[in-house]
C-alpha positions, 0 to 999 in steps of 0.5 A: 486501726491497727490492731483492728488491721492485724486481727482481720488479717489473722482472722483472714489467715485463720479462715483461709488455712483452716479451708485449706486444711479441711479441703485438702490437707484433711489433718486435726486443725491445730496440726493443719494450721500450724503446718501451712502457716509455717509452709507459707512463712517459709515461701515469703521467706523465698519470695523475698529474694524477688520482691520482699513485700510480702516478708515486710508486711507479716514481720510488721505484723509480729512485730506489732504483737506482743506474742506473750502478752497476747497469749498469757494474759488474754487468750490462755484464760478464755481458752482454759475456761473452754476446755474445762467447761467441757471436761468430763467433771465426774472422771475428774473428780475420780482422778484428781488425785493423780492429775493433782501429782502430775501437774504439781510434782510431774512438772517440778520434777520434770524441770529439774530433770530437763534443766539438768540435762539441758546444762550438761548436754548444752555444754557438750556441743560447746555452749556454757549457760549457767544452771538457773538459765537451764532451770527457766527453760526446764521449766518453760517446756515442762508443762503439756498444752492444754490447746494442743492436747484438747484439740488432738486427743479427741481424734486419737482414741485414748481411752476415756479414763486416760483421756481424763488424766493427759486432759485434767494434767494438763489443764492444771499444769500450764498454770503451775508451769507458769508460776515455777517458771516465774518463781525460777525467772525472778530467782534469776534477775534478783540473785541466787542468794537475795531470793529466800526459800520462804520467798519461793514458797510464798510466791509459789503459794500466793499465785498457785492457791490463791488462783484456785481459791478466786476461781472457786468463787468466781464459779460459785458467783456464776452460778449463784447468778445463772441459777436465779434467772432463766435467760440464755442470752444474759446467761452467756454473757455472765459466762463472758464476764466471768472470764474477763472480770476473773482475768483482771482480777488476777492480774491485779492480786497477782494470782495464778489467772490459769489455775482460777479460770480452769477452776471457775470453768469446772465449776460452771461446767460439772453436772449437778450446776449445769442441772440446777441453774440451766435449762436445756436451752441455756446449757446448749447456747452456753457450749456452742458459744465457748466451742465457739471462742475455743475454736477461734482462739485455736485457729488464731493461735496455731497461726501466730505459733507459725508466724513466730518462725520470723522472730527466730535466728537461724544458727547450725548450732542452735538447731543442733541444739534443738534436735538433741532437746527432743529426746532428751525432754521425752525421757525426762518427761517419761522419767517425772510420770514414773512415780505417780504412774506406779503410785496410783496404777493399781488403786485406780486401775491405769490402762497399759502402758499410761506413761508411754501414751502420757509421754508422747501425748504430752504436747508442748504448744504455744504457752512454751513459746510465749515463755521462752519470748519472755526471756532476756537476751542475758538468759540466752533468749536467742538459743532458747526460743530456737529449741523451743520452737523446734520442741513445739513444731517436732510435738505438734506435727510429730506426737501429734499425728502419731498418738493415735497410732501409738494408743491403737498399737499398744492397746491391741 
């Protein structure tokens, strides 16, 4: 009953700001969400001092999630399967190339550059954190969010051809930022010096091919099924269970559960499938129920990420810290897309100014949050979740209303 309890009231929160959103507020939805899920976190927070029922009933409620679990091993697999079911597959495919660099190098680079900052520029302001735990967070905040960005960009007026590229990075690059940031957690817990190069490699490998190679499978036994029968209703299902079957199996072999979904859903999802194994109707009942779950998801999600305000302690210099991050993670991000920029821009013909528009369009979201939450206390969790949450917030409600100006100005 109590999880039954949680979700409706999630469900009911959900319903109620995105109302209120769409009625009043009238922001991108996952901008909307999160800024009156915060704005109504933080008016408990002021009732309390009268009357703390309301501020006891939404802690019981967080602290009855398990926020990384919830996120990483449930919602992200349906969410990315979602987005890359409606992913212009054919732009893709004619950028794969540098999204491949952006989501592979991009996100080491950018790890190692934000680490490195992070360790210099914390000791600054007086905090002494060891390299690797500066390395976890480099690579906790490196990947863009793929919910946030999907969600955001379709309002902004990027172009096409640069759409693709922020879209296909980021679908791909949560999921090697996972397993970087896995890779560099079980360096930390087992001891700079038991953990081998080979180690590194082979878990690197292991999740990062092997995620990729299940999800080719998987989307080839979807659509072996699809295309063998004509039933719409049973046809969704298989698409359901493809999700949840490649989910589980994932987790079992110790693959990248990420990198298999998006790759399953580009399958399922790319014309020439969708051409020969659905019919008009199918692929129509198809989109509209994965819209459908994407778009619940979403609501839910951006109202956890506001509810997760009570799970932070509140310190000046943790917020200093979080503020000084902001720009800091933007040139580092700016600086890991310069060379795919300048390697690909003139054989694929790149619109102007792609790494400033990559930069700030490249949104961090709750995937940052749901790693940072996985940390231990040792790894200086309660510093690190802070500047996270005040990375995510600055990105969503900040870049996020603003990329749209900014594609606009430098496209004129």
């Amino acid at each position: 009953m109590d999880y039954f309890f949680i979700t409706t009231v999630l469900v009911v929160l959900a319903a109620l700001f995105g109302y209120l959103n769409v009625r009043f507020l009238k922001l991108p939805n996952s901008i909307g969400l999160m800024v009156i899920t915060i704005f109504f976190t933080l008016s408990v927070f002021a009732l309390s001092y009268f009357d703390s029922t309301l501020l006891d009933a939404e802690k019981y409620i967080i602290n009855q999630i398990d926020f990384k679990t919830v996120l990483l091993d449930i919602m992200l697999s349906f969410l990315l399967f979602a987005g890359a079911l409606h992913t212009n597959f054919e732009q893709l495919k004619i950028q794969r190339w540098p999204v491949f660099v952006f989501a592979t190098l991009g996100v080491l680079v950018s790890t190692f550059l934000v680490g490195t900052a992070m360790f210099y520029g914390l000791q600054l302001i007086g905090f002494e954190i060891k390299f690797i735990y500066c390395l976890l967070f480099g690579a906790l905040i490196s990947p863009t969010d793929p919910i946030a960005v999907l969600g955001i960009l379709k309002k902004a007026g990027v172009p096409k051809k640069l759409e693709t590229k922020i879209v296909g990075e980021s679908l791909f690059n949560d999921g090697v930022g996972v397993v970087v940031f896995l890779t560099i957690f079980q360096i930390a817990v087992m001891g700079e010096g038991n953990v081998t190069p080979l180690d590194i490699i082979g878990l690197f490998g292991k999740e990062v091919i092997g995620g990729i190679v299940l999800g080719l499978i998987l989307g080839w036994i979807t659509y072996r099924l699809m295309k063998s029968i004509d039933d719409y209703d049973i046809e969704v299902i298989i698409t359901l269970a493809t999700v949840m079957a490649g989910t589980v199996i994932a987790h079992k072999l110790h693959l990248s559960a990420p990198l298999a979904m998006v790759t399953a859903g580009l399958i399922v999802g790319n014309d020439t499938v969708r051409e020969s194994a659905m019919s008009k109707i199918t692929e129509s009942y198809v989109d509209k129920f994965w819209e459908l779950i994407d778009i619940l998801l979403n609501t839910i999600l951006f109202v956890l990420i506001g509810m997760e305000l009570l799970v932070l302690t509140f310190e000046m210099e943790y917020l200093i810290a979080g503020l000084i991050s902001i720009p800091t993670i933007l040139v580092c991000r700016y600086l890991s897309l310069l060379i795919p920029v300048n390697l690909f821009k003139k054989k694929l013909d790149f619109v102007p100014n792609t790494n400033l528009i990559m930069t700030w369009g490249g949104l961090r979201g709750g995937i940052s949050i749901a790693l940072a939450l996985g940390l231990t206390q040792e790894m200086h969790r309660d510093l690190f979740l802070v500047i996270t949450y005040v990375v995510v917030v600055f990105s969503i409600v900040i870049q996020g209303l603003t990329v749209g100006k900014l594609v606009k100005k430098l496209q004129r």
